[in-house]
N, C-alpha and C positions, 0 to 999 in steps of 0.2 A: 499399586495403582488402584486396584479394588478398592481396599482397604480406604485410601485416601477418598475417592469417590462417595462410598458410604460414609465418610468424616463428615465429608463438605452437603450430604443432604442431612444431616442430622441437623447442621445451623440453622435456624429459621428466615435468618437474614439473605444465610445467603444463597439457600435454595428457591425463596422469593427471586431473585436477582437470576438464578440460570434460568427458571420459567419462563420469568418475564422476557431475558434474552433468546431462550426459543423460540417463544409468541411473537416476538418481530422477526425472526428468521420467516417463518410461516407466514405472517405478513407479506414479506421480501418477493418470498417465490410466491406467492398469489398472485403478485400485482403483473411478475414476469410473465404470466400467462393468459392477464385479461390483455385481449388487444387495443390496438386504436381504434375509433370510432372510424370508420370510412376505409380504411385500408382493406384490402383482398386477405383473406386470412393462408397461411402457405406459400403465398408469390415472391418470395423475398429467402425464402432455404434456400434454390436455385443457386439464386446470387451470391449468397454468405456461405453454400458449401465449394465455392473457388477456392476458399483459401486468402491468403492476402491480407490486406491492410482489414477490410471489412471483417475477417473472421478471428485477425487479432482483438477488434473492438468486440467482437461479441463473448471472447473468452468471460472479458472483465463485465461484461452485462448478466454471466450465467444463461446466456442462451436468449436473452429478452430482446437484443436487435435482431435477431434472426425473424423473430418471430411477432417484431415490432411491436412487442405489448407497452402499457402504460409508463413501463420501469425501461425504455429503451435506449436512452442515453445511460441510464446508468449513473455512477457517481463522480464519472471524470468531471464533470463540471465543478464541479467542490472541489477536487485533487487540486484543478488547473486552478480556480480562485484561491484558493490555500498556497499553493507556491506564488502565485503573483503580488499577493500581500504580502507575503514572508521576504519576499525579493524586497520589497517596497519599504519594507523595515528599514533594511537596511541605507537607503540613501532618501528616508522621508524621517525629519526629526521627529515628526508632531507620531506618526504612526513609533516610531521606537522610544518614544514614551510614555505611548498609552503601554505600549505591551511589558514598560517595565513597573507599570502601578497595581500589579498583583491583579486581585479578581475581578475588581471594575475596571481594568482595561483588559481584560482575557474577555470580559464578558463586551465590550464595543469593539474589541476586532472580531469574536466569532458572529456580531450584528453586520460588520462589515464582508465578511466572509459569507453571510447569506444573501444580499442582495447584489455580490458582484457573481455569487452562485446562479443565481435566476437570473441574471443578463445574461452572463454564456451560456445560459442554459437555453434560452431564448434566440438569442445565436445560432445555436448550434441544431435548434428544432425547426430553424429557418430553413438552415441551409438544406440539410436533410428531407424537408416536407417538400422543398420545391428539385429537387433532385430526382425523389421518386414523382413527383408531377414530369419531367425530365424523360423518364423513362417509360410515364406510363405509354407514350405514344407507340413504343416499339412493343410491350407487352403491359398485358392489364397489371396495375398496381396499386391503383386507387380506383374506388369504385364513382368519385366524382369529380373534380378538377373544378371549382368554382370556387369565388371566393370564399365564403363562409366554411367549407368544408376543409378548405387548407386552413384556415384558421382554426378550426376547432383543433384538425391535429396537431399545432404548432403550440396551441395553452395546453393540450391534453400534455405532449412529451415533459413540457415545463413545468407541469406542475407535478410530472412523474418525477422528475430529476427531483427539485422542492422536497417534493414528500420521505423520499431515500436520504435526504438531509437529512431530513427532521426524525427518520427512525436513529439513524445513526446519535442522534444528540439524544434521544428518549435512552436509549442502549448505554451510554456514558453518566448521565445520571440515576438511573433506576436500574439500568442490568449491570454485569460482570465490567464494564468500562470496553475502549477499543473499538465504538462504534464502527467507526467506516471501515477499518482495517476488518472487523467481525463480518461487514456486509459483503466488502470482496472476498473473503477469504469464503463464506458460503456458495458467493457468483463462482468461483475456482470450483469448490467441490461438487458443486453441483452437475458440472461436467466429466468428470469422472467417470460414471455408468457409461455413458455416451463414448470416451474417449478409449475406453479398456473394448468396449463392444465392437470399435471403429477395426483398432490394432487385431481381435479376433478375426473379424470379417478379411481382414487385407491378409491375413494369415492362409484362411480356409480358400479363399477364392487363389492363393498361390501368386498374390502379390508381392507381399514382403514374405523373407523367411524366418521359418522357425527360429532361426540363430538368433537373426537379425532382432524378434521379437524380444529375447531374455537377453540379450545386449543391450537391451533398451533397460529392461527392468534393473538389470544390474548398476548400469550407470545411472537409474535414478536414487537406487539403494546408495551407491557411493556418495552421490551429489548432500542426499536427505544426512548422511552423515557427517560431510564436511560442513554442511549447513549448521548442524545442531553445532560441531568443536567453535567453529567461530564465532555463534552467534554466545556462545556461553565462555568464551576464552576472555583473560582480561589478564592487564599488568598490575601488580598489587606494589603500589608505593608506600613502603613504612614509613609512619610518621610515629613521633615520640611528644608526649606531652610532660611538659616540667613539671615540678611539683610546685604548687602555691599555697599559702596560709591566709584564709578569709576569718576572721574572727580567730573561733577555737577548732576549725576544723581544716582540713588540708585536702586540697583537689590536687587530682591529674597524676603523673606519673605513670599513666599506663601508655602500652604500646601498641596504636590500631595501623590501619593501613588504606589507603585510599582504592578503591578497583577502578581499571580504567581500561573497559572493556574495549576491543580487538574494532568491535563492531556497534558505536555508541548508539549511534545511526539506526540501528533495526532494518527496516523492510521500506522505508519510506525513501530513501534513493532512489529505490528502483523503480517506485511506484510515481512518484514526482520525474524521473527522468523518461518514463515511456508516455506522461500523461501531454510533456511539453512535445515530443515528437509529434505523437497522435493530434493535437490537436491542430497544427496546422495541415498535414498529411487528410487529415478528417474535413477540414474546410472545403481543402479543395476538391477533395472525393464529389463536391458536390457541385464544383463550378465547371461547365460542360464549356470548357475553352483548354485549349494546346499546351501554355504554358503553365494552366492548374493541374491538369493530366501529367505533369510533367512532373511538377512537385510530388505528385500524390507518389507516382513513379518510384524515384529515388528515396522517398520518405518511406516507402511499405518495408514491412518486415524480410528480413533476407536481403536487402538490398547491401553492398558494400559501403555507401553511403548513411545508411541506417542504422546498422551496427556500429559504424567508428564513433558518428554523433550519439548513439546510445550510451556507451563504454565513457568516453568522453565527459556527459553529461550525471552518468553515475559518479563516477568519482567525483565529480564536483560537487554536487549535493551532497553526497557522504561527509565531504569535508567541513560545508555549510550548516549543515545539519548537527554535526557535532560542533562546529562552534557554539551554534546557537544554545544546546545543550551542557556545554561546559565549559568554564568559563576559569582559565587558569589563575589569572589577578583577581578573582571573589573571593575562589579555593585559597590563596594563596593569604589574603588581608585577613579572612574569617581563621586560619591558621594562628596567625600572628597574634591576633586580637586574646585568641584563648591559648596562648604558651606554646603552639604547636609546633615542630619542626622537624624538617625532614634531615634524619643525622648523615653530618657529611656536606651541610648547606644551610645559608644562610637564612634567617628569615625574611621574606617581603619580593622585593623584586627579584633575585636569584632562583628562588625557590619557585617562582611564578615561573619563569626561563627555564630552569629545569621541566615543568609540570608540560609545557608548550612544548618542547624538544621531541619528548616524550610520548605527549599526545600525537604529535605530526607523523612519528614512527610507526604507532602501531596501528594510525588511521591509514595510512599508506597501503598498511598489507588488508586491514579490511575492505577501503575502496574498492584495490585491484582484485580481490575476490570475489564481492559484490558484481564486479565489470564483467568477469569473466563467467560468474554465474548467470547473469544477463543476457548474453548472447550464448546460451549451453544452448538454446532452442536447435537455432542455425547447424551448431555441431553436432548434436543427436541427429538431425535431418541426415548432414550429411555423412555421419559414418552409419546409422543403421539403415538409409532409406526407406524411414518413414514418413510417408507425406504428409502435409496437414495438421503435424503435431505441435497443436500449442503448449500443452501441458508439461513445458521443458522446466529451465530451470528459473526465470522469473516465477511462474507459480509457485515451485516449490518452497521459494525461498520467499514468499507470500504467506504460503499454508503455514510453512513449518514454524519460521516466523512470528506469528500471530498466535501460532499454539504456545511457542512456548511465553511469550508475554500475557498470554490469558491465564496458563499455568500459573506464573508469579502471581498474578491479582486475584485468584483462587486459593494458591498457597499461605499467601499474606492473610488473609480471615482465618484461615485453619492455624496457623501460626498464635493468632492472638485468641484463639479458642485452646490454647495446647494441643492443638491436633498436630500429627506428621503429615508433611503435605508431600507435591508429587516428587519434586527436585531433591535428592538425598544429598 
């Protein structure tokens, strides 16, 4: 791992590239701790150390809505426009073929992707600014309640969210790649000090027990490990190439194999299925009426309601997602096209039916692990009783995640330098 570490600074390219991706981390958490213009600085811990719907959204902000700074939406606004175009793909012709004309159509849906960004994002600064306008009457929360000053708050959040875009897309061109998944996965670790400090305290004050505490840590050491098997497990499909005679030389004849990972999907189910929850859960958090309280309710974390649609909604994306990402009848024609075939099966359409069969199998067992890693939160709550612990298995499987797809796009440059990279 050392070894590997010192590889990867010796490249010039690509230790520019980890730099630069710390220099926007440092960015990141800068911005989490300038606050809004107008807001009471500290009035709002109170309310976000409840627990609840508000303190799941502050996991993924790294602590910035607690503390209402500039970055206090965060990046769900992008998660949430990103899956609502991706949905849109699917049953808008003109949108699924832009996205299939390679880089000028990547490059007018991620245009599209920014300006549906800064409408919810603007939504969602709405709701929230007049919320705490809402509240300030029972306790100070804003230091003024007039027009202009809700306004400033409502451009300041929006153009916090914007800005966290816009790192994340610098981070994908110029750093290590993985932008937004690198941004949350910092908002995650960055609570970490804070969440081990918390587990100490509820220790020493004779809260929770000792037991109760390394039952914690053990089943996150299990979880970090089923994480890594699955996220690195795949079905290896043999495929066999003919041999052919072009002129005077002869291709093919060898025998490779197709990987067709457990978990195509990665980390973006979970993060596209908690983003559509939260956001209307989120909306209503800010409409001071019976049956948005009601929503907000059933939609919080821990709810039995919550959980099913969570679980529910991972598996679905898991499977959407891996559509999207692989595509058996491409696999199948680009086969044929160059002599390739899987022995034992025909080429063309058969072979595509096999590949589909196949993929449906082993997305199954990734989903429901996914599903079940998802709501690991709820279960740690309730077998170690520990309160308040967001730091379950959605993060982990966030962190871990994200490590190991940053590890590949680190490995990959050490690889074409001859170096040994991290993954043996």
């Amino acid at each position: 791992m050392l070894s590997a570490l010192q590889n990867a600074w010796k490249i010039s390219e690509l230790r520019k590239k980890i730099l630069f991706t710390i220099a926007m981390f440092a960015v990141y958490r800068l911005g989490a701790h300038i606050p809004v213009p107008g807001v009471i600085p500290g009035a709002l811990k109170e309310l976000f150390s409840q627990g609840g719907l508000l303190g799941f959204l502050d996991l993924f902000s790294g602590g910035a809505l607690a503390r209402f700074s500039v970055f206090a939406l965060g990046i769900n606004p992008y998660i949430t426009a990103s899956i609502i175009l991706q949905l849109l793909t699917v049953v808008i012709p003109k949108l699924e073929q832009l996205a299939r004309e390679g880089q000028e159509g990547r490059r007018k849906m991620a245009q599209y992707t920014r300006y549906l960004t800064a409408v919810l994002g603007l939504i969602q600064a709405t709701g929230i600014t007049f919320w705490l306008r809402g509240l300030n009457y029972q306790s100070p929360m804003l230091k003024s309640t007039d027009g202009f000053s809700l306004f400033l708050i409502i451009i300041t959040l929006t153009a916090g969210t914007t800005f966290i875009m816009w790192l994340g897309e610098q981070i994908n061109e110029y750093g290590i790649g993985n932008g937004i998944s690198l941004l949350i996965f910092a908002s995650i670790i960055s609570r970490i000090p804070s969440g081990i400090a918390k587990v100490v305290n509820y220790v020493i004050l004779g809260e929770v027990n000792i037991l109760n505490a390394l039952l914690f840590v053990i089943i996150a050491a299990a979880v970090i490990i089923a994480i890594v098997m699955i996220q690195e497990g795949s079905r290896r499909i043999p495929v066999q190439y003919a041999q052919r005679v072009v002129g005077r030389k002869m291709y093919g004849g060898q025998s490779t194999h197709i990987p067709m990972k457990v978990n195509s999907a990665g980390v973006m189910p979970v993060i596209f299925g908690s983003s559509v929850l939260l956001f209307p859960a989120t909306i209503a958090q800010f409409i001071d009426k019976p049956w948005a309280q009601s929503i907000k309710n059933i939609l919080s974390p821990g709810e039995p309601l919550y959980i099913i649609l969570y679980a529910f909604l991972v598996i679905f994306f898991t499977y959407f997602y891996t559509a999207i990402m692989f595509n058996p009848i491409e696999i199948a024609d680009n086969m044929k096209k160059n002599g390739g075939f899987i022995p034992g099966l025909r080429p063309g359409k058969p072979t595509a039916e096999y590949l589909q069969r196949v993929l449906n199998r082993i997305t199954l067992a990734g989903a429901v692990f996914l599903a079940i890693i998802a709501i690991m939160p709820d279960m740690i709550i309730g077998i170690t009783n520990i309160p308040n612990i967001y730091f379950g298995g959605t993060s982990l499987l966030i962190v871990v995640g994200v490590s190991l797809d940053t590890m590949r796009q680190i490995e990959t440059y050490l690889l074409m330098r001859h170096y040994e990279g991290f993954l043996k």
